[in-house]
ZAVEXDO-78356 format. One record per residue: x, y, z of N, C-alpha, C in turn; residue in three letters; chain. Coordinates in steps of 0.001 Angstrom, whole numbers, padded with zeros to 6 digits, m for minus. Layout:
BEGIN
X_Y_Z_X_Y_Z_X_Y_Z_ALA_A .
...
//
This chain:
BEGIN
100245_123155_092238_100809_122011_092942_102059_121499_092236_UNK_A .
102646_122051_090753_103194_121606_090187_104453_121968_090941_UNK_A .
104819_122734_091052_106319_123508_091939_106585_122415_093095_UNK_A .
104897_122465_094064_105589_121594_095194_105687_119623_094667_UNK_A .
105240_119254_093894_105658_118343_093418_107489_118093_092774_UNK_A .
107533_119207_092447_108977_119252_092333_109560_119299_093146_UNK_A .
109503_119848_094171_110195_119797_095453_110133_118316_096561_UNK_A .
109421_117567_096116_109388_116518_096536_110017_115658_095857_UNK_A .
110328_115919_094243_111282_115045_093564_112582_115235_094047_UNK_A .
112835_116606_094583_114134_117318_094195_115084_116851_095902_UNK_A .
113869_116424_096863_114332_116113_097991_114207_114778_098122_UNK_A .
113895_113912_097722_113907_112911_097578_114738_112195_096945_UNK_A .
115528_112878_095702_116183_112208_095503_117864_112328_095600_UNK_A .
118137_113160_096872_119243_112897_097329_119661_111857_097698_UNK_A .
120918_111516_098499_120992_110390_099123_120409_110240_100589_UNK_A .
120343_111344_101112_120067_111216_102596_117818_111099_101988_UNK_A .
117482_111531_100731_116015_111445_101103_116077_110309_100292_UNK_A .
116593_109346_099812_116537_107922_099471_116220_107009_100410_UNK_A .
117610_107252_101406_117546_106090_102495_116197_106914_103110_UNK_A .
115738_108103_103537_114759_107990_104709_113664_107316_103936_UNK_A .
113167_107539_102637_112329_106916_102010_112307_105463_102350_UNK_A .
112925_104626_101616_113564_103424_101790_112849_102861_103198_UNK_A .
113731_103706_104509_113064_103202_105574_111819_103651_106046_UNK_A .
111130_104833_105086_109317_104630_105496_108822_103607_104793_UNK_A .
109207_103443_103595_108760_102305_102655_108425_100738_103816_UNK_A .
109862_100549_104675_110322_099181_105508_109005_099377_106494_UNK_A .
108861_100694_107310_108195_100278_108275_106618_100900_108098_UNK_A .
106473_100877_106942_105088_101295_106927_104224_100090_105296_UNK_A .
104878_100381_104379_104422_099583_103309_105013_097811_103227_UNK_A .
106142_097807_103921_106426_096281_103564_106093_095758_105075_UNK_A .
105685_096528_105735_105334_095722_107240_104259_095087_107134_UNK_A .
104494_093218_107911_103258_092550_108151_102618_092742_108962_UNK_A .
101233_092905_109357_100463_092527_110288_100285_091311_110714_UNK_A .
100603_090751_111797_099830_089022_111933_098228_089369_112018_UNK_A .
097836_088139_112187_096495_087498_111637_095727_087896_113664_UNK_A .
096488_088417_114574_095924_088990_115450_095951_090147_115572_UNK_A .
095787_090873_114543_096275_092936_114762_094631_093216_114804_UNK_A .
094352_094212_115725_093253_094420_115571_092692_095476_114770_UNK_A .
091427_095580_114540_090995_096630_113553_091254_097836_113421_UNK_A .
092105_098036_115356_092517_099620_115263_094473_099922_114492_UNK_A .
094518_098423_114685_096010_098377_114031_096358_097980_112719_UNK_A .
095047_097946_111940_095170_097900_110598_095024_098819_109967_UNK_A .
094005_099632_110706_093311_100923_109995_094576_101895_110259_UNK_A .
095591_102186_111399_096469_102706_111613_097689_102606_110244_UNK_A .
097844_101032_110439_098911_100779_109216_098139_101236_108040_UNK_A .
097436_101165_107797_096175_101457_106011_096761_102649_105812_UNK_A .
096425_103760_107215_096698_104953_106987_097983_105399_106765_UNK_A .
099128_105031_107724_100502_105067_107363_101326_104636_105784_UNK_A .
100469_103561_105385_100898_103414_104102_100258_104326_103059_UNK_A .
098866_105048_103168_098807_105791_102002_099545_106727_102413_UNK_A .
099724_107235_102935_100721_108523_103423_101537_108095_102674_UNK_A .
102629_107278_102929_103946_106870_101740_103443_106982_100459_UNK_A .
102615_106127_100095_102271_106056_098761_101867_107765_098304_UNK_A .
101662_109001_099064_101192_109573_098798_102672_110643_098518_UNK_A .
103467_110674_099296_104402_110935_099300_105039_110404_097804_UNK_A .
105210_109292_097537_105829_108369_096279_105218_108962_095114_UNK_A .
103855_109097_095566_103065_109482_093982_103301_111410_094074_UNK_A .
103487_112090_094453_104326_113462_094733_105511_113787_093932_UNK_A .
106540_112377_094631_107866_112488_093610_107366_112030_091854_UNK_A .
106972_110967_092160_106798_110548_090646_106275_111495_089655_UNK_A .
105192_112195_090014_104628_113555_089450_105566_114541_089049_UNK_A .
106461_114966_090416_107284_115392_089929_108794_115736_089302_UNK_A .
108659_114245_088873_109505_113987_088014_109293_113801_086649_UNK_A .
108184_113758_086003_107586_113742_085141_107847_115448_084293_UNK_A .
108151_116081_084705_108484_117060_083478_107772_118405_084490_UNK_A .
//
């Protein structure tokens, strides 16, 4: 897994995979839910954000050496 971890550093940190980052970050991790989203639209967002985070923790790995 180590190779494709690199390849997720290595695309990511262009400029064009910054900004797309950036804007999964906007519409998946910094997005609010109001206090009427229902259980199927939380569990949706839950899931969309580990995906990023999963993605994030990919680069970070492989950037690490």
């Amino acid at each position: 897994m180590q190779e494709l971890e690199k390849q997720y550093a290595r695309l990511f940190q262009t400029r064009d995979g910054r900004a797309v980052l950036a804007h999964m970050r906007k519409i998946t991790i910094e997005r609010v839910l109001g206090a009427n989203a229902t259980d199927n639209e939380l569990r949706w967002a839950e899931a969309t954000r580990a995906f990023v985070r999963q993605i994030e923790s990919m680069i970070a790995r492989g950037t690490q050496g």
